[in-house]
C-alpha positions in Angstrom: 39.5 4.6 16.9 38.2 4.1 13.6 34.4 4.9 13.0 32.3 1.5 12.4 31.3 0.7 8.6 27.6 1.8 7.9 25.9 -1.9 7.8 28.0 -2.1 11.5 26.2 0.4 12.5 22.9 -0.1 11.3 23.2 -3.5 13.1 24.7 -1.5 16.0 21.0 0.9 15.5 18.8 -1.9 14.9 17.8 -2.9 18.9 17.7 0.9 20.2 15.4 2.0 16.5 13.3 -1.1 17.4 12.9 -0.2 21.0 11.3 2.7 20.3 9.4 1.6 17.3 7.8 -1.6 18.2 5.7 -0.3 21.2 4.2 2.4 19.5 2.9 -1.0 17.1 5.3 -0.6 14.4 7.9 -3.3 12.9 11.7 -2.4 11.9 11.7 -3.7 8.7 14.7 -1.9 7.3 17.9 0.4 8.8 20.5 2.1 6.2 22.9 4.5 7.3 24.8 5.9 4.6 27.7 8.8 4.4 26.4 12.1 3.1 29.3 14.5 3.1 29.7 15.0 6.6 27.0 13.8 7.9 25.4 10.6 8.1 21.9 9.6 6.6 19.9 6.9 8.8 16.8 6.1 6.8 14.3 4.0 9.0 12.0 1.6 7.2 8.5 0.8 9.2 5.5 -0.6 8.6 2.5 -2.5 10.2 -0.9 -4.4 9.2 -2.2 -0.8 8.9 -0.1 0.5 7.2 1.4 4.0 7.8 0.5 7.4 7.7 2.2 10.7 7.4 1.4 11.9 10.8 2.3 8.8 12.3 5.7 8.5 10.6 5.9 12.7 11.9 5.3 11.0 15.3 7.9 8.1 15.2 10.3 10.5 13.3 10.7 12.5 16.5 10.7 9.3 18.7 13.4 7.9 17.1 15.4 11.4 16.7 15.0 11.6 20.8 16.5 8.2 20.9 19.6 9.0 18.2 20.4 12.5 20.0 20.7 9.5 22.9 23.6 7.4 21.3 25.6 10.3 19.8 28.6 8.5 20.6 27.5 5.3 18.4 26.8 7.6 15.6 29.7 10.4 15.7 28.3 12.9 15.3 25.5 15.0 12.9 22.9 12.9 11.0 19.4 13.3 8.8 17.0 10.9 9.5 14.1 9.7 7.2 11.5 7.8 8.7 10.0 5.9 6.1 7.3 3.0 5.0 8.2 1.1 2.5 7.2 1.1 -0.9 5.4 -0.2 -3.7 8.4 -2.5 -4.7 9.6 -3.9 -1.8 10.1 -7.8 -2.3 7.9 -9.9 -0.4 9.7 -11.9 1.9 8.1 -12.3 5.3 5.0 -13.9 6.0 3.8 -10.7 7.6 4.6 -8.8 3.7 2.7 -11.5 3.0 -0.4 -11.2 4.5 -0.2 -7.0 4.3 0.0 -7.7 0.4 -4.1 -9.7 0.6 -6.0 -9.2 -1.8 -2.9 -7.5 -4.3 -1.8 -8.7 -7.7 1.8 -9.8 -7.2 4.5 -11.4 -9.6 6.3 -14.2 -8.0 9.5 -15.8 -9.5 10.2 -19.2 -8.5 13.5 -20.8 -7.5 13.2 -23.1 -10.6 12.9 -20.1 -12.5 9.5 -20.3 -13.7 7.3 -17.1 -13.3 3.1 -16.9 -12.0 1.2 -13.9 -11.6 -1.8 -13.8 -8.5 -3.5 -12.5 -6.4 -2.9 -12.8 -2.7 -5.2 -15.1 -0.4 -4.6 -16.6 3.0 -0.7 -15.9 4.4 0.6 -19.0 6.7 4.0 -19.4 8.2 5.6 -21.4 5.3 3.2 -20.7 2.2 0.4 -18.3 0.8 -2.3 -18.8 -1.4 -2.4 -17.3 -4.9 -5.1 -17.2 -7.0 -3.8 -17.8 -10.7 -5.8 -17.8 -13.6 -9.1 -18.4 -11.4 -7.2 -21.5 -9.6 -5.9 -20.9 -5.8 -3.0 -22.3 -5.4 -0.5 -22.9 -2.3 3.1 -21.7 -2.9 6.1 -22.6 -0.2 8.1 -19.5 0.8 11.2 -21.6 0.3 9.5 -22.2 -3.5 9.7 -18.2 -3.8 13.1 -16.8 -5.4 11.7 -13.0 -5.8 7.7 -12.0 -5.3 6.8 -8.1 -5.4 3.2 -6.4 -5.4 2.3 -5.3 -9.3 0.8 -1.7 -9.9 -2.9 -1.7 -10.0 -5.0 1.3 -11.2 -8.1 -0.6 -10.7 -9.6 -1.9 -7.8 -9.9 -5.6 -7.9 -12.3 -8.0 -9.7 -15.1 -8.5 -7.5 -15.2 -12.5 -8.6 -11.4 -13.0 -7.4 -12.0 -11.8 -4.1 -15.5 -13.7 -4.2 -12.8 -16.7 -4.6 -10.2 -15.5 -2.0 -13.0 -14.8 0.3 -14.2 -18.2 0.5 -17.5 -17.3 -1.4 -18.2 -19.5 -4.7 -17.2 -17.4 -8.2 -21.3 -17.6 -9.2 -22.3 -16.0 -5.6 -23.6 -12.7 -5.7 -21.2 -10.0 -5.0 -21.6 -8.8 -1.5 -23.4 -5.2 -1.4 -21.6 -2.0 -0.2 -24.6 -0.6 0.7 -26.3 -1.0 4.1 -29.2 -1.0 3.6 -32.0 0.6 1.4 -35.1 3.4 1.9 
């Protein structure tokens, strides 16, 4: 019997992965298993609202790698896993990348191929608020052809998320301090 193609069984993977990731609070977003040599590579894409850390993805590393050694007649044999968040470039194309990218400068490609740069407000099930060029704006997800998160080496300006926030662009910025001596 012929071995089943690797998106077959990623789709085969996908509700045994997500059985041990989503109650320890984590969403599948991503499975890939891909030949390498004679082994197998299953790379394992989660994240949450909180994003990820390295000892957590340690932790759901060895979850998942107890539940693969379970199905080693699904995979056929050896494997590598990488356990994985995603990165910086993943396109955003759930509401819930949506509302994880708040706050972040993204570049958003529309389906009539105009482009808009903004920054991230208020994620809803069918659209998100961008603020571009001091403007918030509503954008449909079914508007959106391709939208990623930009590289930012500078924190935000306090006046967009003064905007973002609700608060009016001349309101003082709120104080990081807690109080003074």
């Amino acid at each position: 019997m012929p071995s089943p193609q690797p998106d077959q069984l990623a789709a085969q993977l996908h509700p045994v992965i997500s059985d041990v990731v989503g109650p320890a609070g984590y969403d599948l977003e991503e499975i890939d298993v891909r030949p390498a040599g004679r082994r197998r590579l299953v790379r394992v894409v989660v994240d949450s609202d909180s994003g990820v850390d390295l000892d957590e993805i340690a932790r759901l590393s060895r979850m998942v790698a107890a539940e693969l050694d379970e199905q080693d007649a699904l995979l056929g044999g050896p494997y590598t896993l990488e356990v994985t968040s995603p990165g910086v470039d993943r396109p955003l194309q759930l509401e819930r990348h949506w509302r994880r990218a708040r706050h972040r400068l993204v570049g958003v490609r529309l389906n009539d191929a105009s482009t808009l740069e903004g920054r991230v407000g208020d994620a809803r099930e069918d659209r998100v608020q961008l603020l571009v060029d001091g403007e918030l704006r509503w954008v449909s997800y079914a508007d959106v052809a391709h939208a990623a998160v930009q590289v930012e080496f500078r924190p935000p300006p306090a006046q967009d998320l003064q905007i973002l926030n609700g608060m009016p662009p001349d309101a003082p910025a709120p104080s990081s301090r807690k109080g003074s001596r």
